[in-house]
Phi, psi and omega in degrees: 000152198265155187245147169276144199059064188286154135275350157307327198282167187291131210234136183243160172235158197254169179290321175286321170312310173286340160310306207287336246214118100012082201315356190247342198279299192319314184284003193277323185297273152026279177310317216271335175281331167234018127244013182230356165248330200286116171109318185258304225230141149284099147329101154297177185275351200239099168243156197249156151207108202273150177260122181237141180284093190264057161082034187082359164260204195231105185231140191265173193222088157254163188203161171217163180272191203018047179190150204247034167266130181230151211201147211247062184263117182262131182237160201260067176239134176309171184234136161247139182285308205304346170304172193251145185273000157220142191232166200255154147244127163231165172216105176266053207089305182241357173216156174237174189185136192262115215214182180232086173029269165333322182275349187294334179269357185263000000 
């Protein structure tokens, strides 16, 4: 069985991320998928992820479906209203990609 998010495979941020997103916020979202989930949790194909506003920084929210762990991190990055308050890790076997909602229907 292929396990989801190998960090070998090739890993992408979609255009609407990278417009919207800081490239260290983007590479913390990485991190966070291969040291604080890859391994402790089974991953689905799908992570969820919220951007919350903390008192001006910036703490992710993650969550996936069919399953009910969720899990909180704050990083020491400013929080912008202009961020999206969500962004996706998807993987599709052979590539991953960092996505905006909104790009998941295109």
């Amino acid at each position: 069985m292929v396990e989801s998010f190998d960090s070998e495979r090739s890993r992408y941020a979609s255009l609407g991320v990278v417009e919207s997103l800081p490239g260290a916020l983007i590479d913390s979202i990485w991190l966070i998928i291969d040291l604080d989930l890859k391994g402790v949790i089974p991953l689905t194909n799908m992570l969820y992820f919220d951007l919350i506003d903390n008192g001006g920084k910036v703490t992710i929210h993650f969550s996936q479906e069919i399953s009910d762990v969720q899990m909180a991190i704050d990083l020491p990055f400013v929080y912008s209203d202009e961020y999206p308050s969500q962004v996706f890790a998807f993987d599709d076997g052979h590539k991953e990609t960092i996505l905006l909602p909104a790009e998941m229907l295109e």
